[in-house]
Legacy VTK file of the C-alpha trace (Angstrom):
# vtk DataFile Version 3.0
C-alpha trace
ASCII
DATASET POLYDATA
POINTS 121 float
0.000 0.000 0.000
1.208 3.205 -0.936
2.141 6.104 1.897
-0.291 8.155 0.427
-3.103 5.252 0.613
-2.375 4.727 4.056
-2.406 8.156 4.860
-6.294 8.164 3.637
-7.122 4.717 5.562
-5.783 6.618 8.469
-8.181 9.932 7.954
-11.530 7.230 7.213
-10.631 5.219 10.396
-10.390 8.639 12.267
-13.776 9.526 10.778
-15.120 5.942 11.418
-13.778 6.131 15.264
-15.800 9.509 15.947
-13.419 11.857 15.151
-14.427 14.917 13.575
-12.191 17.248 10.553
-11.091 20.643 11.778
-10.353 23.646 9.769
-6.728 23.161 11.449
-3.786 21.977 9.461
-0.429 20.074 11.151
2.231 22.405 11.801
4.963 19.736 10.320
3.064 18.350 7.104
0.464 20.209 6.377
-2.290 17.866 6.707
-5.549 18.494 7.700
-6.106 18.248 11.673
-9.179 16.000 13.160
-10.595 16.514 16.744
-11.066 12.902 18.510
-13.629 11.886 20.606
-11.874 12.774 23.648
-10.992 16.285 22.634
-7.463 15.737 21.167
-6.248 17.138 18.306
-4.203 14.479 16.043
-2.816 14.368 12.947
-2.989 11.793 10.684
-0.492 11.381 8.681
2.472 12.259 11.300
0.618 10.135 13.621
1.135 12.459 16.411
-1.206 14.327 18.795
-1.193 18.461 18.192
-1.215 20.817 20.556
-2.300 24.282 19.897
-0.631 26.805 22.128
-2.708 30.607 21.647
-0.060 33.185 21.990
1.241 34.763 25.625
-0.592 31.524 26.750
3.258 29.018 26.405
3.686 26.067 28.801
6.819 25.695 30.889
9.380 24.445 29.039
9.485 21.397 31.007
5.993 20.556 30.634
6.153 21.279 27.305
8.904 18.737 26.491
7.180 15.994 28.885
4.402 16.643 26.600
6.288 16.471 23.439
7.684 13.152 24.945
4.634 11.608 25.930
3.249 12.320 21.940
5.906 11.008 20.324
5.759 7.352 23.248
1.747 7.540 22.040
3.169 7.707 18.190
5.500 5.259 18.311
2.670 2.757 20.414
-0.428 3.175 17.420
2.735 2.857 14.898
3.495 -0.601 16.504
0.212 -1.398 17.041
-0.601 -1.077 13.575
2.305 -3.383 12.399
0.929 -5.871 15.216
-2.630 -5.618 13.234
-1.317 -6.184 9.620
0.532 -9.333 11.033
-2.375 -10.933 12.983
-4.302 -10.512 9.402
-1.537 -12.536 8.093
-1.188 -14.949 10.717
-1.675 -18.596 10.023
-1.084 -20.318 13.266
-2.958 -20.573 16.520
0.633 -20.300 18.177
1.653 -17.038 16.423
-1.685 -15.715 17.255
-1.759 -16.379 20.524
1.986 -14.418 20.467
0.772 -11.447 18.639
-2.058 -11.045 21.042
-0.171 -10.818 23.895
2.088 -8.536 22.106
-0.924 -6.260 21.219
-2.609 -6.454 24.739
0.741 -4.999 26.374
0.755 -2.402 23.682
-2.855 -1.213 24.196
-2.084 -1.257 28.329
1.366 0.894 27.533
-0.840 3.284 25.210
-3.677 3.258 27.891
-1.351 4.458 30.347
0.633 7.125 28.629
-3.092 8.764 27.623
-3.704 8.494 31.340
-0.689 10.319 32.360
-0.989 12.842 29.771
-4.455 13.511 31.042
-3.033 14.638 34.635
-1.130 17.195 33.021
LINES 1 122
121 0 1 2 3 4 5 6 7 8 9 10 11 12 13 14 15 16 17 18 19 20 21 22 23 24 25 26 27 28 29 30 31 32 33 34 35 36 37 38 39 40 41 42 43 44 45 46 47 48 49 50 51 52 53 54 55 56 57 58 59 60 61 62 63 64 65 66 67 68 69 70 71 72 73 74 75 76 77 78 79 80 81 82 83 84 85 86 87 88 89 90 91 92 93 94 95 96 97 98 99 100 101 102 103 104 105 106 107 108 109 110 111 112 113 114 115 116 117 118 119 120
């Protein structure tokens, strides 16, 4: 599948989950910005939450780095998680499911618990 195919399967499951288009576009690439469910802003093709900062209102730089962190750990989890997906549709084997389950259950509890800790911020 092409980068700019998945890039659109990314934007319908967005729209499929809930997730609404904004009249935002992403800082970095350009692409249009969608509002999920739970009020984040995300962009779909860097696969990275975005946070909109309204001038004289800046973060710390700390928190602003933690939070910077914390995006790029939820990134890199849906990234995996994804590659876990495509292999369980290839999977043949009860045995390499079974593997690829677990792998994709502690995924979903590491994602679960960076959102969790980004929400206390």
């Amino acid at each position: 599948m092409s980068a700019r195919n998945e890039e659109l399967r990314s934007m319908v499951d967005l729209l499929r989950s809930g997730a609404t288009l904004t009249d935002l576009s992403c800082p970095a690439c350009s692409t249009p910005i969608f509002k999920l469910k739970n009020g984040e802003l995300w962009c779909a093709k860097c696969r990275k939450r975005v946070v909109v900062v309204k001038e004289g209102e800046g973060e710390q730089p700390f928190e602003q780095a933690g939070q910077s962190l914390l995006g790029s750990l939820e990134s890199t989890l849906l990234a995996k998680i994804q590659e876990v997906n495509d292999k369980i549709r290839e999977a043949g084997d009860a045995e390499q499911l079974l593997k690829l389950g677990e792998v994709l259950s502690v995924l979903l509890e590491n994602l679960e618990r960076a959102r969790k800790i980004d929400r206390r911020r």
